[in-house]
DOKERO-76808 format. One line per 10 residues: their letters; for each residue x, y, z of C-alpha. Coordinates in nm, 2 decimals. Layout:
N
A) X:Y:Z; ...
This chain:
502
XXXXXXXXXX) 0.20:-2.96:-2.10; 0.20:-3.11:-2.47; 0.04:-3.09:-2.77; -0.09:-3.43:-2.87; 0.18:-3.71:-3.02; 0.14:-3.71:-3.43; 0.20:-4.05:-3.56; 0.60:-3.95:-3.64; 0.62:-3.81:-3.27; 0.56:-3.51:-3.10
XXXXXXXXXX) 0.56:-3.20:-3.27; 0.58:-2.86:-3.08; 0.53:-2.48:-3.23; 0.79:-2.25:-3.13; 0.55:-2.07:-2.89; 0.41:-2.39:-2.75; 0.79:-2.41:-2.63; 0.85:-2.08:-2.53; 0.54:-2.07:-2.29; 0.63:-2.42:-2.16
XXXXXXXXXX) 0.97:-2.30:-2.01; 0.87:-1.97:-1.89; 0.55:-2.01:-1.75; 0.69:-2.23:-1.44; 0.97:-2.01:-1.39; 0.69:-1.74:-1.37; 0.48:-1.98:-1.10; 0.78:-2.05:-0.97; 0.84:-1.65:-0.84; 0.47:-1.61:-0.79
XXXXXXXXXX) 0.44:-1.88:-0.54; 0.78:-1.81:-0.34; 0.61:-1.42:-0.39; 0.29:-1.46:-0.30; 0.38:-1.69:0.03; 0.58:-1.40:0.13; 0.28:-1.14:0.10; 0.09:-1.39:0.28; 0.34:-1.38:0.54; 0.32:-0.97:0.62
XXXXXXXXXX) -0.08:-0.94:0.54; -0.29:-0.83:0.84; -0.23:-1.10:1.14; -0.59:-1.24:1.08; -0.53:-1.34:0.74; -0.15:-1.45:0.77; -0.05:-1.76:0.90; 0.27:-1.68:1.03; 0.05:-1.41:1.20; 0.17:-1.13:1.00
XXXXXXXXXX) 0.53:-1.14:0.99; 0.77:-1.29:0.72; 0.98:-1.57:0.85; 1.35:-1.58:0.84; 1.34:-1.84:0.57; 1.11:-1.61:0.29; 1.19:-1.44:0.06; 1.26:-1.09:0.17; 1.27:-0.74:0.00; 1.03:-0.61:-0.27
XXXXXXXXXX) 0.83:-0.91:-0.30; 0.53:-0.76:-0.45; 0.70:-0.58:-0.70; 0.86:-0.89:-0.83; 0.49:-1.06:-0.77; 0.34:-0.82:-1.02; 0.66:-0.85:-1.27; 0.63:-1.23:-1.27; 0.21:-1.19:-1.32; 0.34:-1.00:-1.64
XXXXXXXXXX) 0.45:-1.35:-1.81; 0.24:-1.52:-1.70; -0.10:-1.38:-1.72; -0.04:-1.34:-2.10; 0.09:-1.69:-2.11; -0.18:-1.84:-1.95; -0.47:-1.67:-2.12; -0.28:-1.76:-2.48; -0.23:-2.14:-2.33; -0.61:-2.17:-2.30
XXXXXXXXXX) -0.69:-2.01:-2.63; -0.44:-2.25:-2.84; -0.38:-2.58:-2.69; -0.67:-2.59:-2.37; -0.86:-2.74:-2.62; -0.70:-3.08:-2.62; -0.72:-3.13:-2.22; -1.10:-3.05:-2.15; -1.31:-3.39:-2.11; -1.01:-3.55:-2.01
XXXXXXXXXX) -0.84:-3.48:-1.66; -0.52:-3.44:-1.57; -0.25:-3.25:-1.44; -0.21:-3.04:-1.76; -0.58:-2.92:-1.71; -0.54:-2.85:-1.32; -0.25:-2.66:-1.42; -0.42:-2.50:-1.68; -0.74:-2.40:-1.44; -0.56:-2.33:-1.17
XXXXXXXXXX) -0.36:-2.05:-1.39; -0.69:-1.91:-1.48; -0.79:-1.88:-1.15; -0.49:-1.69:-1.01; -0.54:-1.43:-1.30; -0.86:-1.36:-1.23; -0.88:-1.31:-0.89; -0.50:-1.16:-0.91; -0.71:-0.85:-1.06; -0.94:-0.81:-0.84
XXXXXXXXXX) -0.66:-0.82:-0.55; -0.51:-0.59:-0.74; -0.75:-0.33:-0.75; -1.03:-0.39:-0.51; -1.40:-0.38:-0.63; -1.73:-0.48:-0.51; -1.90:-0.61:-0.14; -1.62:-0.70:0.10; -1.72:-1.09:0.06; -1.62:-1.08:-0.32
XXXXXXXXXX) -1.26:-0.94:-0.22; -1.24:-1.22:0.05; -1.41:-1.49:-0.17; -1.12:-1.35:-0.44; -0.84:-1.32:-0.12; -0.90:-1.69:-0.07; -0.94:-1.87:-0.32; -0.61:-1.69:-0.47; -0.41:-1.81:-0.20; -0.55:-2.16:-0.17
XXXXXXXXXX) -0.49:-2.19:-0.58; -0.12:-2.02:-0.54; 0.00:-2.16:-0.22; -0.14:-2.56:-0.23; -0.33:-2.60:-0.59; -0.03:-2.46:-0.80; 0.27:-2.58:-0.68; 0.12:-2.97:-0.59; 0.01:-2.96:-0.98; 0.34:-2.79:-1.10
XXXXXXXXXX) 0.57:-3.08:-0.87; 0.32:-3.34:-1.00; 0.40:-3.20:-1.38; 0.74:-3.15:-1.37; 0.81:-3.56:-1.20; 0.59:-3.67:-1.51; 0.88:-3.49:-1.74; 1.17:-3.62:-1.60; 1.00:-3.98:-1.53; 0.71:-4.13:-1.78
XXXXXXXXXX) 0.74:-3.85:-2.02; 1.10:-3.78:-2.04; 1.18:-3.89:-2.39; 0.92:-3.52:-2.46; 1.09:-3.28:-2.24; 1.40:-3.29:-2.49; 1.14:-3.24:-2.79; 0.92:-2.93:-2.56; 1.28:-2.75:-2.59; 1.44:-2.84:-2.88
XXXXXXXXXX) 1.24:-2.97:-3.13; 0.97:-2.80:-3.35; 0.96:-2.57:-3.64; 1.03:-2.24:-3.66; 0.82:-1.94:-3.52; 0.51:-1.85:-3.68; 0.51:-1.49:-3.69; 0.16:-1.40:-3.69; 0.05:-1.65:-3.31; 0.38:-1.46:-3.18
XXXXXXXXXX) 0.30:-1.13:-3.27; -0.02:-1.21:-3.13; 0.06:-1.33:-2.80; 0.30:-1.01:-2.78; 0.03:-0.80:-2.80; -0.14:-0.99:-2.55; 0.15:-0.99:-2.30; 0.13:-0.57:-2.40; -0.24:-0.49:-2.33; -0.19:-0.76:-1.99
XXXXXXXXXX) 0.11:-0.53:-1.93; -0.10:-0.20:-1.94; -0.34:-0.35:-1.70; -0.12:-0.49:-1.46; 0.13:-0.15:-1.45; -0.12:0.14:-1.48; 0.00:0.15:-1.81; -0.33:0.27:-2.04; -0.22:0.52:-2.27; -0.50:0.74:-2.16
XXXXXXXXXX) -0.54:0.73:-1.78; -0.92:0.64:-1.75; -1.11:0.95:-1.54; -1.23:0.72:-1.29; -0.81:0.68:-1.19; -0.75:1.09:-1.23; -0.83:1.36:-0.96; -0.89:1.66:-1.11; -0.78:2.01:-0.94; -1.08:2.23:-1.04
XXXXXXXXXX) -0.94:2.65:-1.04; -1.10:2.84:-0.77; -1.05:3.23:-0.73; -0.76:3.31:-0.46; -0.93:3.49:-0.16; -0.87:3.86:-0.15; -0.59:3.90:0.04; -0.37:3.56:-0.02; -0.19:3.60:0.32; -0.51:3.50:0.46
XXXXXXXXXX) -0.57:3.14:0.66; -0.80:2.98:0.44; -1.12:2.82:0.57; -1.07:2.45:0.44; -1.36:2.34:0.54; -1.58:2.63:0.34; -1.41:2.60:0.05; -1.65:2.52:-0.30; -1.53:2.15:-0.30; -1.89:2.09:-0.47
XXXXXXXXXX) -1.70:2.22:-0.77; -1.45:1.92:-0.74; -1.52:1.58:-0.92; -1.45:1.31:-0.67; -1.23:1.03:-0.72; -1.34:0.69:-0.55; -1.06:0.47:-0.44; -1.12:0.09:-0.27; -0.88:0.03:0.00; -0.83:-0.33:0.15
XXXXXXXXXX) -0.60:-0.55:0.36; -0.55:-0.30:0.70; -0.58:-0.39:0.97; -0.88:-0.28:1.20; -1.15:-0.18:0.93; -1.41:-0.46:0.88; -1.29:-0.72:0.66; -0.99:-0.48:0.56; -1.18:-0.28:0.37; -1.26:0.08:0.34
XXXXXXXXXX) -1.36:0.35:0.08; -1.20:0.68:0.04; -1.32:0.98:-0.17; -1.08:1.21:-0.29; -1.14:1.63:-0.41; -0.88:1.85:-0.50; -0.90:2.21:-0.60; -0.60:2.48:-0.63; -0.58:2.88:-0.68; -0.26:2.87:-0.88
XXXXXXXXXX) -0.04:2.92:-0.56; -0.20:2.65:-0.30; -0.32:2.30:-0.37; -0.64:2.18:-0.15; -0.72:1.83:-0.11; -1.00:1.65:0.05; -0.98:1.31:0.19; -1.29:1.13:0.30; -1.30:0.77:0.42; -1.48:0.52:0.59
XXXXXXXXXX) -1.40:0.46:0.96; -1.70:0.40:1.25; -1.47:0.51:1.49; -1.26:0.81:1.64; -0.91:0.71:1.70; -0.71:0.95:1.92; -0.47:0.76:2.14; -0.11:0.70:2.09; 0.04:0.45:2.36; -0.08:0.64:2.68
XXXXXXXXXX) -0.04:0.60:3.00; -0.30:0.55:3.31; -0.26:0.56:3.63; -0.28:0.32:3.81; -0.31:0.28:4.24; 0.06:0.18:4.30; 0.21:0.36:3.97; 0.17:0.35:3.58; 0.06:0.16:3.35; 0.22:0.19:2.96
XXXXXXXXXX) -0.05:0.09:2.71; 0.10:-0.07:2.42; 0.05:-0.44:2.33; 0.31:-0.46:2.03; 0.57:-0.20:2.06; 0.67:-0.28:1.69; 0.35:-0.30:1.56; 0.08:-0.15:1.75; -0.28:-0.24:1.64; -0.50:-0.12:1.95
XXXXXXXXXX) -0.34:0.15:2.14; -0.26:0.38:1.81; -0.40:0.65:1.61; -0.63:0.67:1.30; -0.39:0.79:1.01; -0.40:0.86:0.61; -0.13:0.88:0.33; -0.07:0.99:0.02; 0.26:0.96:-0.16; 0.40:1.16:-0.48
XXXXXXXXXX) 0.70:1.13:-0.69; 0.92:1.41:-0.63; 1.12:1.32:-0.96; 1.02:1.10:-1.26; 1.00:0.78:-1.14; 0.87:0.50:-1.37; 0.85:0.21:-1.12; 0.61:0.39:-0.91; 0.41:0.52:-1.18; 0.34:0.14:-1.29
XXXXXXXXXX) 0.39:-0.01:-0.95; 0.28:0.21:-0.74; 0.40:0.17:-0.37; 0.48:-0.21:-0.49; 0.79:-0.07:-0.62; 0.89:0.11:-0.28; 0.74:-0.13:0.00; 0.97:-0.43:0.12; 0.90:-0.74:0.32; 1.16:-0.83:0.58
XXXXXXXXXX) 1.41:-0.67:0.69; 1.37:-0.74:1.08; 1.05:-0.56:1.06; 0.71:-0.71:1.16; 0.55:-0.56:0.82; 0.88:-0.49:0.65; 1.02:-0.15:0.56; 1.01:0.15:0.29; 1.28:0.22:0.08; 1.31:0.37:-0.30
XXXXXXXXXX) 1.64:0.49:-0.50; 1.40:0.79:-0.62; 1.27:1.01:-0.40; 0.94:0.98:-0.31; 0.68:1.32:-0.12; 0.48:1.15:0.13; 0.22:1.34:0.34; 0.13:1.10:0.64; -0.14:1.23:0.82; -0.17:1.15:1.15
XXXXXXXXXX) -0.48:1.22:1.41; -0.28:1.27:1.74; 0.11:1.34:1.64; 0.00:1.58:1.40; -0.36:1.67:1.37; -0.42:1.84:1.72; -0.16:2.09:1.58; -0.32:2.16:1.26; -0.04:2.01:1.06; 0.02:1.67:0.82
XXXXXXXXXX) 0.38:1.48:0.89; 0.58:1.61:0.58; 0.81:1.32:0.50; 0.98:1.11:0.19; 1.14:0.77:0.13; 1.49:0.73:0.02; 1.71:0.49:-0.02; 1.76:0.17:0.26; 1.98:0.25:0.54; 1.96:0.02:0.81
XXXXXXXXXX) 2.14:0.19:1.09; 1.82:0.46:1.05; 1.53:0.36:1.28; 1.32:0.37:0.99; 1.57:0.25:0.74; 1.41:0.47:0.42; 1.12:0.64:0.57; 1.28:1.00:0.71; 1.11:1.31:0.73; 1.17:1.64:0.64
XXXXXXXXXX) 1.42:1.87:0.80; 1.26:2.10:1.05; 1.34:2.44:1.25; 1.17:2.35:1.55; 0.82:2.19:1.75; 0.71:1.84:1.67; 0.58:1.56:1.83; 0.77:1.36:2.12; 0.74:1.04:2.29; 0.57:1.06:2.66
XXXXXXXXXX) 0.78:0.81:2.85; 1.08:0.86:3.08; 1.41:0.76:3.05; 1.36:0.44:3.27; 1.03:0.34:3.07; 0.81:0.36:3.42; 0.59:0.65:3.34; 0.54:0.94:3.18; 0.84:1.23:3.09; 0.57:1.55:3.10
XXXXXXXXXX) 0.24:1.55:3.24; -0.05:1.83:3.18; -0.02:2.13:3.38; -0.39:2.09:3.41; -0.60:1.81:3.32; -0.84:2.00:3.15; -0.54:2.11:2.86; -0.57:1.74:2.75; -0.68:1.74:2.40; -0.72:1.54:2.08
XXXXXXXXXX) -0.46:1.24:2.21; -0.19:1.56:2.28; -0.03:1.77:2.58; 0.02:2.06:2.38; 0.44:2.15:2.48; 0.34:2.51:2.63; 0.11:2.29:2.90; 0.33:2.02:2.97; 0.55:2.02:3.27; 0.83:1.79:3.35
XXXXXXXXXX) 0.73:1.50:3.55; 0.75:1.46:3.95; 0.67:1.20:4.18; 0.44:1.49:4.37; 0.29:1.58:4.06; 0.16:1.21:4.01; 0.03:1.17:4.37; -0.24:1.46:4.27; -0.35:1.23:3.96; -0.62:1.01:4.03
XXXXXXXXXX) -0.60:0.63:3.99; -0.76:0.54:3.65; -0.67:0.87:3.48; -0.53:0.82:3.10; -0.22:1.09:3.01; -0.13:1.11:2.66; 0.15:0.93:2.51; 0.26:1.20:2.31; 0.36:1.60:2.39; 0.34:1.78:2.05
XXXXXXXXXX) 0.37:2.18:1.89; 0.37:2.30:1.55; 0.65:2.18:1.32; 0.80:2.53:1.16; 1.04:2.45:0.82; 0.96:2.24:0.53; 0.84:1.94:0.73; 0.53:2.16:0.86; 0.45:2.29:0.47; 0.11:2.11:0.48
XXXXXXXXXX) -0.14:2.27:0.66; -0.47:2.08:0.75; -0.81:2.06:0.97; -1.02:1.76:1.00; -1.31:1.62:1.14; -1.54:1.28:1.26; -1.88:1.26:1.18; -2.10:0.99:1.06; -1.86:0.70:1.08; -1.62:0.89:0.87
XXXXXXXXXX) -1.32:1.07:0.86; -1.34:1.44:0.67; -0.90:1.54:0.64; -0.87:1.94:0.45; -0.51:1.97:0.39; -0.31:2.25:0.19; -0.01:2.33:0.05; 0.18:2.56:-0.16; 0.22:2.37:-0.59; 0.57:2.49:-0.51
XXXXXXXXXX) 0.79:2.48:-0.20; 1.15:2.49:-0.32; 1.24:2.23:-0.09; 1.41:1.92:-0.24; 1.17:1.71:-0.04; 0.87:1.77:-0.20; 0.66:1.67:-0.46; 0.58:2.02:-0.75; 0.23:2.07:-0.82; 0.23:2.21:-1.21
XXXXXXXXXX) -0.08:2.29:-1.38; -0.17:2.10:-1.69; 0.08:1.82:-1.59; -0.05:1.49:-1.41; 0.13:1.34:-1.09; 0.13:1.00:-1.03; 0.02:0.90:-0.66; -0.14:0.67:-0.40; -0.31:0.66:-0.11; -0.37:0.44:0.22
XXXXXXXXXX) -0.56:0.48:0.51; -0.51:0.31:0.91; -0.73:0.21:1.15; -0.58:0.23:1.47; -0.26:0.09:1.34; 0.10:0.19:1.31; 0.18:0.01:1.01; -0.08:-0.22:0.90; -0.22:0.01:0.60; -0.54:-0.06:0.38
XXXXXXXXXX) -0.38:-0.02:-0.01; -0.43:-0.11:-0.34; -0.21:-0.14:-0.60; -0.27:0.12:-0.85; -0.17:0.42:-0.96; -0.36:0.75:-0.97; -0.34:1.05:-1.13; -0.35:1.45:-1.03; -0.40:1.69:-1.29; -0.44:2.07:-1.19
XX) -0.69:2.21:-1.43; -0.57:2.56:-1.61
């Protein structure tokens, strides 16, 4: 990458030399990066059939993805614009490099906040990783052996030689790198509507001890908020829209959450009977993508937090760790309501959890969930693993994926004998959570190839676990949604806004 050779030598600007050494440092961490996110997207997509190798690099990969795009979308867009002038008509490696850069930054955008027809995003999916992980590094090898071989006597000159900065390119260039920064980070100084969800007031109901009817509240009073959702596992090409409403009475927030999804997903691991026993239906016990439920998230800050409000989850969500798709961790606390159709759903309740810090001698390392008084969900399987712990006193008391507790009894051979062969029990015995982890209430429904989620829960909860819901001041959060899938989420990377109207 050099400016052409003047008749007393070459002769490089200060900026020229700046972008020459930190640009490949910045391909550098986006290719070692990006094979990583490669490595733990859905199985279909991956090549190491969605989990990271031993050799990758590990942790918060895609937070160190987007900080590396930071250099060197800026520094690419400003190459082009002052020196990509002197390779076109002629090609070489400088001008793959220089495409090849453009390339990744364009379609790096649309990966990072999905748009348009599902063969657009894949189009954008593929051609991003065929650039990054074979067009990029083949031309960045094939540039750097030209410096240290046929054009060695101008690497000295790239770095040293030159004359001083020239304020006003440098200036400019920072105030690209600024306004490429507020794209890339959720950074605008004024959060665009089409990123905020607004809480539109509504009247409390006449006697606010009531159980609110979710489903009948005015949500047509509620400006929706659209979000794209892509890379999970089960929807159709990854993808999926969600639709977002929120509306509060000053004591209670309300949310809406509609999204995509053809079909009803209501079995966790269960167990059939079969004629000489049981059968246990799971296919990945680590990362279940069959026999699972149909979920949706959303996760709030519960203190000020400025990685996640310009990374988002990126900032939280780690690759490795002995983990299929990696692991959640975050030194701030971080409100995350996981909504789940059979653990937590049948019992009218969303899983009220956080992320903390990484402990690895935790199951879940930094995903834990919020202390409770009593009920929950439980595992159906006995101690030896051979068939169910509980089984329905009836059949008919069955419902939603569930045995509710008060209808399960403990398992005996004599019970099973009266259980027809082919018969599917529920993996899971469940009851209502009481204590902060059962503060959010919610109802749902399937209808139309689409999920319909109401949930509530009080803007305040004195609980050290949970997000605060303030009128007149926006929250930062995010959403994803699963199809059938433990872990294998459909995301995007940015940032929205809640703001509870006065």
């Amino acid at each position: 990458m050099a400016t052409p050779e003047s008749p007393a030598g070459p002769s490089y600007s200060f900026l020229f030399r700046l972008l020459h050494w930190a640009l490949p440092v910045a391909a550098l961490v986006l290719v070692l990066t990006g094979l990583s996110l490669h490595a733990v997207a859905r199985p279909v997509w991956s090549v190491f059939a969605g989990t990271l190798p031993a050799w990758a690099w590990p942790g918060r990969v895609g937070l160190w993805h987007l900080v590396a795009a930071l250099l060197f979308t800026p520094g690419t867009v400003a190459v082009a614009v002052l020196y990509g002038r002197f390779w076109l008509g002629r090609p070489n490696v400088k001008l793959w490099l220089l495409l090849s850069s453009l390339l990744l930054a364009g379609t790096g955008l649309l990966l990072l906040a999905p748009m348009g027809p599902p063969a657009v995003y894949n189009a954008a999916r593929a051609l991003h990783g065929l650039v990054g992980l074979v067009a990029m590094p083949v031309a960045l090898v094939w540039h750097t052996i030209e410096g240290f071989t046929r054009h060695r006597g101008r690497l000295i000159a790239a770095f040293w030689r030159g004359p001083a900065p020239r304020w006003a390119p440098l200036a400019a260039f920072v105030l690209l790198a600024v306004a490429s920064a507020c794209l890339v980070l959720n950074g605008l100084p004024l959060v665009p509507p089409w990123r905020t969800l607004e809480a539109a007031r509504i009247d409390p109901p006449a006697n606010t001890d009531s159980t609110v009817d979710l489903a009948a509240l005015p949500w047509r009073e509620a400006r929706p908020l659209t979000i794209e959702l892509a890379n999970g596992a089960g929807y159709r090409d990854g993808r999926t829209t969600a639709t977002l409403r929120a509306l509060h009475d000053g004591r209670r927030l309300f949310l809406k959450a509609e999204w995509l999804d053809p079909d009803e997903d209501r079995r966790y691991r269960p167990w059939r009977r079969t004629d000489d026993g049981w059968e246990h239906l799971v296919t990945n016990p680590n990362d279940e993508n069959v026999f699972a439920e149909d979920k949706f998230a959303m996760v709030f800050p519960i203190e000020p937090n400025p990685w996640f409000e310009r990374f988002g989850c990126a900032a939280s969500c780690h690759a490795g760790g002995g983990r299929d798709y990696g692991y959640k961790a975050t030194p701030r606390l971080l409100d995350v309501w996981h909504w789940k159709a059979v653990r937590t759903d049948p019992v009218g309740q969303v899983d009220d959890q956080y992320w903390t810090v990484a402990d690895f001698e935790q199951r879940n390392v930094g995903r834990l969930s919020d202390p409770r008084d009593g009920g929950g969900y439980a595992s159906n399987v006995s101690d030896d693993a051979t068939h169910p712990a509980w089984l329905p006193e009836q059949l008919e008391r069955v419902r939603d994926g569930i045995i509710p507790r008060e209808h399960a009894v403990e398992y005996t051979p004599e019970a099973a004998v009266a259980i027809p062969p082919g018969t599917m029990i529920p993996g899971i015995v469940a009851s209502p959570m009481s204590g902060d982890r059962g503060d959010v209430r919610c109802v749902s429904e399937h209808r139309d190839g689409r999920w319909r989620v109401y949930m509530e829960r009080a803007l305040e909860t004195g609980s050290d676990y949970d997000a605060r819901f303030i009128p007149g001041e926006p929250l930062p959060f995010t959403a994803a949604a699963f199809d059938r899938s433990g872990k294998r989420h459909a995301y995007n990377h940015t940032v929205y806004r809640l703001m509870l109207l006065p």
